[in-house]
Residue, then its C-alpha position, 0 to 999 in steps of 0.5 A: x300829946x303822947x311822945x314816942x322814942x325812936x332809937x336808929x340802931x341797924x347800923x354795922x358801927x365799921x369804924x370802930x371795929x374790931x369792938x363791933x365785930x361781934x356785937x352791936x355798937x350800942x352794946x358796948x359798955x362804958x361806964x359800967x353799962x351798955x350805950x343802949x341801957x343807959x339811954x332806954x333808962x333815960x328816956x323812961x325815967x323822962x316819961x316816955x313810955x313807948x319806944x320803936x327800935x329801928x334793927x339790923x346788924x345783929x339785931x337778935x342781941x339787941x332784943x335779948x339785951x333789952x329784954x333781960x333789962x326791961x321785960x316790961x318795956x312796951x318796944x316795937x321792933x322794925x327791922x331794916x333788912x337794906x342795912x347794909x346798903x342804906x343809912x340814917x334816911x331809910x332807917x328812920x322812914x321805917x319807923x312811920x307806922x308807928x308814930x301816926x300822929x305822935x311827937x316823938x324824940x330820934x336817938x342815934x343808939x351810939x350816943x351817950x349822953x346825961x339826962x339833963x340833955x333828954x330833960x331840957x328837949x322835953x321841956x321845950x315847947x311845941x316845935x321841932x328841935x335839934x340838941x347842938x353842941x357849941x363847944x366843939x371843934x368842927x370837921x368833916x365828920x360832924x353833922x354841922x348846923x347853920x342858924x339864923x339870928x332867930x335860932x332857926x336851923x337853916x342848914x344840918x349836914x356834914x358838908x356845910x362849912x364849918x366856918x358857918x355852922x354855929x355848932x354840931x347836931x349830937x344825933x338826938x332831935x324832937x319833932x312834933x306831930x304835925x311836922x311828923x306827918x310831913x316827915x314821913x312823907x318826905x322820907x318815902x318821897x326821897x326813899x323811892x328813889x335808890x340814889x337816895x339809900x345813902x342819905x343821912x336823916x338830916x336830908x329830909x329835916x333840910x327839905x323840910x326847912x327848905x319849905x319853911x317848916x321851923x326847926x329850932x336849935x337847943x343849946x346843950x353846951x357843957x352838958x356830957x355827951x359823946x357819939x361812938x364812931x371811933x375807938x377814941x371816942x370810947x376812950x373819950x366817953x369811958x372817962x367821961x362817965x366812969x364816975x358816974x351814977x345811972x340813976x344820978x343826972x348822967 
């Protein structure tokens, strides 16, 4: 079975401006390169051939960028004109032409994470999975994850408690193609109602799980990732990989 990336990169990144002012989060450099070149070498050196790229703010650059990088790359682009009014849910709904059928992996684009973590999703089998990291410490802007003692997700937002949660969701997710289809479905479902603009990705994952579709927790602790939300976070990220090789395992 053919698995797509999709690569959510529409949003404004306002926490971490000015750095974002005039650029586009996953163009910030860290470690030598941009978030965005280190992540599309990753998932093609991992076998993935296809990647939809879901845009907004500042999109113009993003496709420069990644056509000065990967001329050969074979990219859709969906372009999320709401971007401004909208978050993660609706982006993601965007890219549903484009799957028909296919597993595929979901990035955040304002992750930076080493290979290993993109290798180990790969291998799992067929099922859908969620990258959470154990050796966290856990507030109220985490995407926190509840599981069961069969390692099923029963819950992924930023409002469960953290006394609960078993860990963080890093913002990077395999879904098989049957779970797919009924993704989509979901999405538009809850998309056709306004209310529901502002709701995160991870929504329509709970709705699923609500309906006994099996998501599964890969645990990726001690492994190197970092989510761009902050100056701090890059600060953090900068030393986490300034000594590190791209084509090495980070």
């Amino acid at each position: 079975m053919t698995t797509k990336a999709i690569i959510l990169a529409a949003g404004v990144g306002s926490r971490i401006r000015p750095m974002t002012d005039n650029c586009p989060k996953c163009l910030l450099r860290i470690g030598g390169i941009t978030i965005l070149e280190r992540m599309v070498s990753h998932i093609l050196s991992c076998g993935i051939k296809e990647i939809i790229f879901i845009l907004g703010y500042c999109q113009e650059q993003i496709k420069k960028a990644l056509k000065k990088k990967f001329p050969e790359l074979n990219v859709h682009f969906v372009v999320n004109n709401y971007y401004a009014k909208t978050n993660t849910g609706f982006s993601l709904m965007l890219a549903r032409n484009f799957i028909k059928g296919s597993n595929f992996i979901k990035f955040d684009a304002d992750i930076v994470f080493e290979k290993e973590i993109l290798k180990k999703l790969i291998e799992c089998n067929d099922s859908n999975y969620l990258c959470i990291d154990r050796n966290i410490h856990l507030d109220a802007e985490e995407i926190k994850v509840i599981l069961d003692d069969q390692n099923r997700v029963l819950e992924a937002s930023k409002t469960v408690d953290p006394k609960l949660a078993a860990g963080e969701s890093i913002g990077i997710e395999k879904i098989d193609s049957s779970a797919a289809m009924l993704l989509f479905s979901e999405l538009e479902t809850m998309m056709e109602d306004k209310k529901n603009h502002q709701d995160y990705y991870e929504s329509s994952y709970n709705r699923l799980i609500e309906k006994k579709i099996p998501f599964h927790a890969l645990d990726i602790s001690g492994l190197k990732w970092m989510e761009i939300d902050t100056k701090d976070d890059f600060i953090k990220a900068e030393k986490m990989f300034s000594n590190k090789v791209l084509r090495g395992s980070t």
